[in-house]
N, CA, C and O atoms as a DFTB+ gen file, in Angstrom:
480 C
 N C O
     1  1      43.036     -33.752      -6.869
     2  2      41.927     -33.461      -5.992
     3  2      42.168     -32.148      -5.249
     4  3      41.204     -31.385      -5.191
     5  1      43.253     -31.793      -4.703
     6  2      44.010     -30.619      -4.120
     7  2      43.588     -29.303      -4.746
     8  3      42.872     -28.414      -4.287
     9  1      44.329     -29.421      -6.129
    10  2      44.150     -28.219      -7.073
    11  2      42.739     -28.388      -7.352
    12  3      42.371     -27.393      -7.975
    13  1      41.614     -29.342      -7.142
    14  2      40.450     -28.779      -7.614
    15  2      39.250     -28.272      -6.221
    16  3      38.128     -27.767      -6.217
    17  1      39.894     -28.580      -5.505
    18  2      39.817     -27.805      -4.419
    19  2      39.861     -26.364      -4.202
    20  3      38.959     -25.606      -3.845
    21  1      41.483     -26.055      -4.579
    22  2      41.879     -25.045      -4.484
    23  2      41.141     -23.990      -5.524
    24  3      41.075     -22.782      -5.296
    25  1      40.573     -24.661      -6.753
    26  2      39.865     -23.674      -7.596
    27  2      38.603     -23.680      -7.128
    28  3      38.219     -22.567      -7.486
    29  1      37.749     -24.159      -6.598
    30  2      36.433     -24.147      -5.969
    31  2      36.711     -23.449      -4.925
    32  3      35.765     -22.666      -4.845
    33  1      37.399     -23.247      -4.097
    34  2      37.394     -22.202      -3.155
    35  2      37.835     -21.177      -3.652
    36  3      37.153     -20.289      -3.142
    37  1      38.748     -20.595      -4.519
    38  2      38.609     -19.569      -5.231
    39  2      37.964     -18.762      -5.952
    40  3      38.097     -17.576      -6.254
    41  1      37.081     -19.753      -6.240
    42  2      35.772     -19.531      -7.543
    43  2      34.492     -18.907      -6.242
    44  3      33.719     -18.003      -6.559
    45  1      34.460     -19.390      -5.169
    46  2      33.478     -19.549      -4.223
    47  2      33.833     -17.900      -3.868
    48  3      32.977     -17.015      -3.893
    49  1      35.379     -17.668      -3.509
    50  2      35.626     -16.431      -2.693
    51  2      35.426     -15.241      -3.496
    52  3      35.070     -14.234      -2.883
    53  1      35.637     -15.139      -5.154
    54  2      35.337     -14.490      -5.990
    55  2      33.753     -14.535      -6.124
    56  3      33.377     -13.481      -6.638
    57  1      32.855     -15.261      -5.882
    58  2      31.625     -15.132      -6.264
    59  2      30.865     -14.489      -4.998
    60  3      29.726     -14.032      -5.094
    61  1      31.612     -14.498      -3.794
    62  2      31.198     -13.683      -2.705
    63  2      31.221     -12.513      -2.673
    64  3      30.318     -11.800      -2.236
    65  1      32.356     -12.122      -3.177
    66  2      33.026     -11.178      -3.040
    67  2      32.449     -10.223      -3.890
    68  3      32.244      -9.095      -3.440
    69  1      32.040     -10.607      -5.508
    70  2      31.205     -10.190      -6.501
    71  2      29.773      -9.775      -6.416
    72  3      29.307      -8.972      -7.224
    73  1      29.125     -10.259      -5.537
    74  2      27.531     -10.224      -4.796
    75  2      27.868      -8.447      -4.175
    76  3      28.550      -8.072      -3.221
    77  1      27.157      -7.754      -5.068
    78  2      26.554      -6.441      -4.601
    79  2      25.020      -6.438      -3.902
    80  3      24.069      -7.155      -4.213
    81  1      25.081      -5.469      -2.929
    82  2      23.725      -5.530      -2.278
    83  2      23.337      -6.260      -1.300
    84  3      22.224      -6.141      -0.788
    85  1      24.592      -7.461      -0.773
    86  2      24.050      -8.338       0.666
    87  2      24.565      -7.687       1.459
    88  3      24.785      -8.436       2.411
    89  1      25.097      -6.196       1.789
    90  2      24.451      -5.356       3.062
    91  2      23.134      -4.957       2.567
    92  3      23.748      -4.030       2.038
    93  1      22.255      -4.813       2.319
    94  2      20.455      -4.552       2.315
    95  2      20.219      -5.727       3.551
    96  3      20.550      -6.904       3.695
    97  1      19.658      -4.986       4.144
    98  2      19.062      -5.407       5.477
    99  2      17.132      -5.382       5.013
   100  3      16.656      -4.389       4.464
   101  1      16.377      -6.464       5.311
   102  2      15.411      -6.353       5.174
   103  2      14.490      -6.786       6.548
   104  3      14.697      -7.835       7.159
   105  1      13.334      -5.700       6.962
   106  2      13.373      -6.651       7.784
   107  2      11.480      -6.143       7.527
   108  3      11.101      -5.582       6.499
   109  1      10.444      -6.542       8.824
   110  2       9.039      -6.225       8.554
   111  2       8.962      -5.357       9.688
   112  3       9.512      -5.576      10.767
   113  1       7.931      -3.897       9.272
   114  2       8.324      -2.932      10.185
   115  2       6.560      -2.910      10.934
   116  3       6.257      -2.774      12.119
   117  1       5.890      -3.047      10.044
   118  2       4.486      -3.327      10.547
   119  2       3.988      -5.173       9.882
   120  3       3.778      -5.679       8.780
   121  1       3.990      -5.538      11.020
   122  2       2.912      -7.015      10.712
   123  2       1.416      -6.999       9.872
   124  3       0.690      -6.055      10.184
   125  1       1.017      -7.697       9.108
   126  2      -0.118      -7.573       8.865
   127  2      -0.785      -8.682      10.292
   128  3      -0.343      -9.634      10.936
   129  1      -1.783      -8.053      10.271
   130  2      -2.749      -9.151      11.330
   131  2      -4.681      -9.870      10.616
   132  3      -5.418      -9.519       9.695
   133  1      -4.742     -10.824      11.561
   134  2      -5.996     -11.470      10.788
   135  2      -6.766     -11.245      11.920
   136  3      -6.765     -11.376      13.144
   137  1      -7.903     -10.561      10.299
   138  2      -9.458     -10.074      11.157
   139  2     -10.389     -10.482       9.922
   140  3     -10.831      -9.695       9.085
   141  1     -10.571     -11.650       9.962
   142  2     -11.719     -11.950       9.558
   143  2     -11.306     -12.307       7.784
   144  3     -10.509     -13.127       7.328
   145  1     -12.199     -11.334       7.091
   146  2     -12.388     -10.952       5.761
   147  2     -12.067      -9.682       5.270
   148  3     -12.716      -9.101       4.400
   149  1     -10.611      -9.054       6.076
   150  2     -10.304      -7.565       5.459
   151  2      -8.807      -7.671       5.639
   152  3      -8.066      -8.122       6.513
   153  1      -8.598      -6.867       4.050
   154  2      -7.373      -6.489       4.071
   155  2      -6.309      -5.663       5.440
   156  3      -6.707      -4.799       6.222
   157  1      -5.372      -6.069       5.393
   158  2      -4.250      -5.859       6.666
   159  2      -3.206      -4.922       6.199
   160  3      -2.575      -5.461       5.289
   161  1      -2.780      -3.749       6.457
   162  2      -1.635      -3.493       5.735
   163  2      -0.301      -4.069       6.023
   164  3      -0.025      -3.745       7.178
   165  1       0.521      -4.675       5.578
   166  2       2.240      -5.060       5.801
   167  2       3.181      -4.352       4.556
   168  3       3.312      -4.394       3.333
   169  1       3.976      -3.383       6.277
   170  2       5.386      -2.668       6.122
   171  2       6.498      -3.119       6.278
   172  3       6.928      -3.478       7.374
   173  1       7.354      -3.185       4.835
   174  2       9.048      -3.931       5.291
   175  2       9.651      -2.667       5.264
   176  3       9.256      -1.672       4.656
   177  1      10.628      -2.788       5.963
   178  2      11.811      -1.967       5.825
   179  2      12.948      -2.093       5.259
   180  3      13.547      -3.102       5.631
   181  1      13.594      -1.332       4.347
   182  2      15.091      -1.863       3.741
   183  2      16.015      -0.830       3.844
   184  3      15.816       0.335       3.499
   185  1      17.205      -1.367       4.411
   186  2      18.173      -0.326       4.974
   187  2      19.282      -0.749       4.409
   188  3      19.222      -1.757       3.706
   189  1      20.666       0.007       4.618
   190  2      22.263      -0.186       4.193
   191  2      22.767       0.049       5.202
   192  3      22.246       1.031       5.732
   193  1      23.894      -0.563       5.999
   194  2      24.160       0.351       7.370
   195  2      23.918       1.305       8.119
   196  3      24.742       2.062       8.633
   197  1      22.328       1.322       8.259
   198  2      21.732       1.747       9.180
   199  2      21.067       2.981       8.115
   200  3      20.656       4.021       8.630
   201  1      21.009       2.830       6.927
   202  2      20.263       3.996       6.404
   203  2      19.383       3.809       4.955
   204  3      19.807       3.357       3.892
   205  1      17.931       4.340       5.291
   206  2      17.278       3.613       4.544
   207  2      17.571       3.694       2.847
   208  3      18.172       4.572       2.228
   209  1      16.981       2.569       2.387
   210  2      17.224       2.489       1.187
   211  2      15.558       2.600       0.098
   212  3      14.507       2.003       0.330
   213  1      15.859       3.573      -1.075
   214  2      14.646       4.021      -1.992
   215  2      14.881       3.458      -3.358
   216  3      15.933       3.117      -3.900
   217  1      13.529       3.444      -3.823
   218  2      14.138       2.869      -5.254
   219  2      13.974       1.410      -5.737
   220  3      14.373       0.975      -6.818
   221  1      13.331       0.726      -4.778
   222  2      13.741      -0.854      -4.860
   223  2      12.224      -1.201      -5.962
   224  3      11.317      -0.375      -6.062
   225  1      12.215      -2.507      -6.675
   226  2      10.915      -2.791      -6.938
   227  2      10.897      -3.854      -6.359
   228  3      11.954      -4.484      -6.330
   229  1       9.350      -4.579      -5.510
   230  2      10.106      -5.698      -4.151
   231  2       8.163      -6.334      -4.393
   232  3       7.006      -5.923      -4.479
   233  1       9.073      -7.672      -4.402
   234  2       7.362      -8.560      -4.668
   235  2       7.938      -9.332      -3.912
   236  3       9.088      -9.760      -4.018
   237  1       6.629      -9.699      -2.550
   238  2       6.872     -10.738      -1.903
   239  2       5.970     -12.113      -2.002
   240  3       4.970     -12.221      -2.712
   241  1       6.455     -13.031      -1.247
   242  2       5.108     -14.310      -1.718
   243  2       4.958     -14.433      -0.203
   244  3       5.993     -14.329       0.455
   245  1       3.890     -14.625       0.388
   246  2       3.782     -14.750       1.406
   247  2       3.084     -16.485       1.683
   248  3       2.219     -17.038       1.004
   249  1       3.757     -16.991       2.809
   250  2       3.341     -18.153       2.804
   251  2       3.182     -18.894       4.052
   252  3       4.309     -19.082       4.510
   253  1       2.334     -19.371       4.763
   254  2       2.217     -20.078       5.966
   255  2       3.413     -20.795       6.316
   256  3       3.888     -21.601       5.516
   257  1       4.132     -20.505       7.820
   258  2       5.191     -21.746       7.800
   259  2       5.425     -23.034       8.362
   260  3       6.322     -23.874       8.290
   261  1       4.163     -22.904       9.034
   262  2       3.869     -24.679       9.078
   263  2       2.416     -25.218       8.360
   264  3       1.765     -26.169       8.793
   265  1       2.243     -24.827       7.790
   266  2       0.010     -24.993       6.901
   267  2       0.666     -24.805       5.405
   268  3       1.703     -24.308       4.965
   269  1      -0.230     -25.316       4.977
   270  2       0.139     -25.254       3.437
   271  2      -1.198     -24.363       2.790
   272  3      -2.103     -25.044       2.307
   273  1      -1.331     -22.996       2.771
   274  2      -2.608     -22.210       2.156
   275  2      -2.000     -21.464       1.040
   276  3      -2.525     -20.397       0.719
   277  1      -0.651     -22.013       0.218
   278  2      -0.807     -21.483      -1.095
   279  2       0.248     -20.771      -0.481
   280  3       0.819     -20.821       0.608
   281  1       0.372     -19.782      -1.981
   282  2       1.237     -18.285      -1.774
   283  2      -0.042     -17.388      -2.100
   284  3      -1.101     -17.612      -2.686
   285  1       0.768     -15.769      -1.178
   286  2       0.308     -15.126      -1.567
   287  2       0.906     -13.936      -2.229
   288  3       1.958     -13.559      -1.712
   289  1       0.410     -13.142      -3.423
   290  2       1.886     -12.573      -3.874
   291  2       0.990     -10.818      -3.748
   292  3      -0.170     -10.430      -3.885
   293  1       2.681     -10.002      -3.330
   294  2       2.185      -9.092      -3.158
   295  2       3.369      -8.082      -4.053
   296  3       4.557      -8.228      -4.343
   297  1       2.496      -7.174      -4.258
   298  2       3.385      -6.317      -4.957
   299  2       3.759      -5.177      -4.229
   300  3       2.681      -4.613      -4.042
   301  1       4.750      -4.408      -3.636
   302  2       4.552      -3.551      -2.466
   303  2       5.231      -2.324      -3.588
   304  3       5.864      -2.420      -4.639
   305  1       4.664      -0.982      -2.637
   306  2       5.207       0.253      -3.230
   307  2       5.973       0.972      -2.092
   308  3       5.782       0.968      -0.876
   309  1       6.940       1.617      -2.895
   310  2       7.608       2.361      -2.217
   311  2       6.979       3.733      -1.543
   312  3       6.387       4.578      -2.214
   313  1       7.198       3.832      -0.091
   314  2       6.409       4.425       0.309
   315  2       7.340       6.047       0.713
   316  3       6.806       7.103       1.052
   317  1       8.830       5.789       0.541
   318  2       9.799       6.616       1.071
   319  2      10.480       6.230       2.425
   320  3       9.936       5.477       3.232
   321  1      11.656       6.774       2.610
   322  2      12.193       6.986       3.617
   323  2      12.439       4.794       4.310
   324  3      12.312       4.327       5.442
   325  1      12.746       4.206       3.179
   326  2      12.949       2.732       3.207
   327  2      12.369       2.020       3.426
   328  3      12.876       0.943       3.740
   329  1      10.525       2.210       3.391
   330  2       9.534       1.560       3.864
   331  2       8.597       1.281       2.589
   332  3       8.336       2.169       1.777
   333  1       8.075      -0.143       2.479
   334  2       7.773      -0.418       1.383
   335  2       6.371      -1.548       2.121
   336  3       6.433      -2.420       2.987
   337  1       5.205      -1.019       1.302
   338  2       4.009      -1.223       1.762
   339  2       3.198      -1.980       0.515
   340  3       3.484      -1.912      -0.681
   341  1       2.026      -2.776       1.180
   342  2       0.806      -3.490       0.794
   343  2       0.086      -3.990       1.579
   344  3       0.390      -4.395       2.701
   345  1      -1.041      -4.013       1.014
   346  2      -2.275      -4.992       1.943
   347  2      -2.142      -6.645       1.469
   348  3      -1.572      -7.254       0.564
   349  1      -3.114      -7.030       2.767
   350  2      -3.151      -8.634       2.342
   351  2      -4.071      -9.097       3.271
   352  3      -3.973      -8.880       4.478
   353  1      -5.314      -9.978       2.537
   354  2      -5.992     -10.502       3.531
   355  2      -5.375     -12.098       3.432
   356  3      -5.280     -12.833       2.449
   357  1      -5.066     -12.284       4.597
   358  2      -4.497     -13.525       4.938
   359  2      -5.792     -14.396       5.785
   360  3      -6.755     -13.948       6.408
   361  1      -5.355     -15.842       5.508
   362  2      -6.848     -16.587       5.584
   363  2      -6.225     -16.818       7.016
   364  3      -7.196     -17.270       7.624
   365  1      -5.440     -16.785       7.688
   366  2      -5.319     -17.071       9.590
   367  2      -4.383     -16.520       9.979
   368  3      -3.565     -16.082       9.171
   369  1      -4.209     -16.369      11.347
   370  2      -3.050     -15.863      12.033
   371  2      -1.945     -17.184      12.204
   372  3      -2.128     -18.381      11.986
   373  1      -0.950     -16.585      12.597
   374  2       0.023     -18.236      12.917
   375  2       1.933     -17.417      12.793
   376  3       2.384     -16.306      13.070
   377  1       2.502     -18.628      12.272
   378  2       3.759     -17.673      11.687
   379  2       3.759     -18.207      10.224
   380  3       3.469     -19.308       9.755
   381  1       4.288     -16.762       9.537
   382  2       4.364     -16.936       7.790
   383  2       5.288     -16.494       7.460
   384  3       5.908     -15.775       8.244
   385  1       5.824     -16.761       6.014
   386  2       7.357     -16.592       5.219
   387  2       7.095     -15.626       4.556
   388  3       6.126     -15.670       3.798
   389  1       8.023     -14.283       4.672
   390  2       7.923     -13.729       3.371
   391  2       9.405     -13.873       2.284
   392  3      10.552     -13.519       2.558
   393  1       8.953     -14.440       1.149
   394  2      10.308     -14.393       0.457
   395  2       9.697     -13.256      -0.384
   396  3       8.624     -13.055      -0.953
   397  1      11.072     -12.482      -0.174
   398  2      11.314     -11.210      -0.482
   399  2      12.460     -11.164      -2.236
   400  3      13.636     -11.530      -2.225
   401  1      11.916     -10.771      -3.218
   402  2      12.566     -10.464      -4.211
   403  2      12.374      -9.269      -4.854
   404  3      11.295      -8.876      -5.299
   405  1      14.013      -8.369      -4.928
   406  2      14.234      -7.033      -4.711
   407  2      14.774      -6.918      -6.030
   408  3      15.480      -7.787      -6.542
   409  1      14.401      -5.701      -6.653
   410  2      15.406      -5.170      -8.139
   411  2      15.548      -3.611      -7.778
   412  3      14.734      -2.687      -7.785
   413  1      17.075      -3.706      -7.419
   414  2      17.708      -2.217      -8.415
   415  2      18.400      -2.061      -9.299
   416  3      19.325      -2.845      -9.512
   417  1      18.089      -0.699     -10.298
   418  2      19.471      -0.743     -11.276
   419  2      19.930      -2.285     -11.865
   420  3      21.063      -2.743     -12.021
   421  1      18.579      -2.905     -12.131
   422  2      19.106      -4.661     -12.879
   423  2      19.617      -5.427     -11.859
   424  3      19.624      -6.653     -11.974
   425  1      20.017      -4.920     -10.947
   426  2      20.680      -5.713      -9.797
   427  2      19.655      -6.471      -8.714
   428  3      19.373      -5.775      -7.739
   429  1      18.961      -8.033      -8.766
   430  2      18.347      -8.597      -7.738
   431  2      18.975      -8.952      -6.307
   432  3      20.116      -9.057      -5.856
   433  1      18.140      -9.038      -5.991
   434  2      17.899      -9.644      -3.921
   435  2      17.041     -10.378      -3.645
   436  3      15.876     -10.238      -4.018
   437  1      17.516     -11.401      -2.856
   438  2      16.217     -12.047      -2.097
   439  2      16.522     -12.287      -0.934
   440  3      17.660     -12.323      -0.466
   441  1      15.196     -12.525      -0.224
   442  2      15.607     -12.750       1.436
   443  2      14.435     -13.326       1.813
   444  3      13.346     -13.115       1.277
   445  1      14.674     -14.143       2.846
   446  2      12.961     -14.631       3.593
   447  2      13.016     -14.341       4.530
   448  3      14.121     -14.528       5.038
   449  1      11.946     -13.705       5.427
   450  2      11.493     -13.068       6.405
   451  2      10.812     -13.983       7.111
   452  3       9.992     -14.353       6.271
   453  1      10.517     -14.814       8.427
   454  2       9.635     -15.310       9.054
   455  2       8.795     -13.765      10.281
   456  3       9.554     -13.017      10.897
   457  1       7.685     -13.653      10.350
   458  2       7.157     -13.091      10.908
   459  2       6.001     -13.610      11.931
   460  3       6.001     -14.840      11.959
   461  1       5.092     -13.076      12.714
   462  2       4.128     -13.524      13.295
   463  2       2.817     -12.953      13.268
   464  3       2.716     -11.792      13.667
   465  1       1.888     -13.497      12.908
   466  2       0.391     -12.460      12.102
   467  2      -0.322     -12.781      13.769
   468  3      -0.103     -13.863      14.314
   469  1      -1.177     -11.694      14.450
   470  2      -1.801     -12.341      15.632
   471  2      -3.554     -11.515      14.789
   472  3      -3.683     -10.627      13.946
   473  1      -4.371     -12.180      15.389
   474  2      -5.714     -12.007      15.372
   475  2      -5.928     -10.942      15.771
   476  3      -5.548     -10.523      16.864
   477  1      -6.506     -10.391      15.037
   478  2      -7.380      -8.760      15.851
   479  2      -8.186      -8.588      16.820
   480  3      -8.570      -7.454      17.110
């Protein structure tokens, strides 16, 4: 039981250790907000110790976090300078999830974001 211990924590510290890319910091730099029946724009930001990061391809699902209204999926573009943009008309204000899935160079990321949408 010992030694299989001892290889699961080894296996665990090597597979940490192996994970490129969990310094990417993601975070939301503009909120989208709800007005009605029109698209909102929402800005994430993605950084490396403190400096932005270009290049990413980044689809988020956006999702209510206490209501159940589906996902919504967005495809964002790189806008420069680590800021990565799309619209979204969201059916209410409240708080929502963004799970965030990132590709560089073959290499994925994910992250979930809770944010807060307020009414216009």
């Amino acid at each position: 039981m010992r030694k299989l211990f001892s290889i699961l924590t080894l296996l665990l510290i090597l597979l940490t250790g192996c994970s490129s890319g969990s310094n990417y910091e993601f975070s939301i730099d503009t909120p989208p907000t709800y007005n009605g029946e029109k698209d909102s724009p929402i800005i994430f930001k993605v950084s490396e110790d403190g400096k932005p990061i270009e290049g990413l391809e980044i689809i988020a699902n956006l999702e209510m976090a206490k209501m159940d209204h589906g996902e919504i999926h967005l495809n964002l573009q790189d806008k420069g300078n680590g800021l990565y943009e799309s619209s979204v008309e969201l059916p209410m204000a409240g708080e929502w999830i963004a799970n965030i899935e990132a590709e560089k160079d073959g290499e994925s990321f994910e992250k979930a974001i809770t944010f807060d949408v307020d009414e216009e």
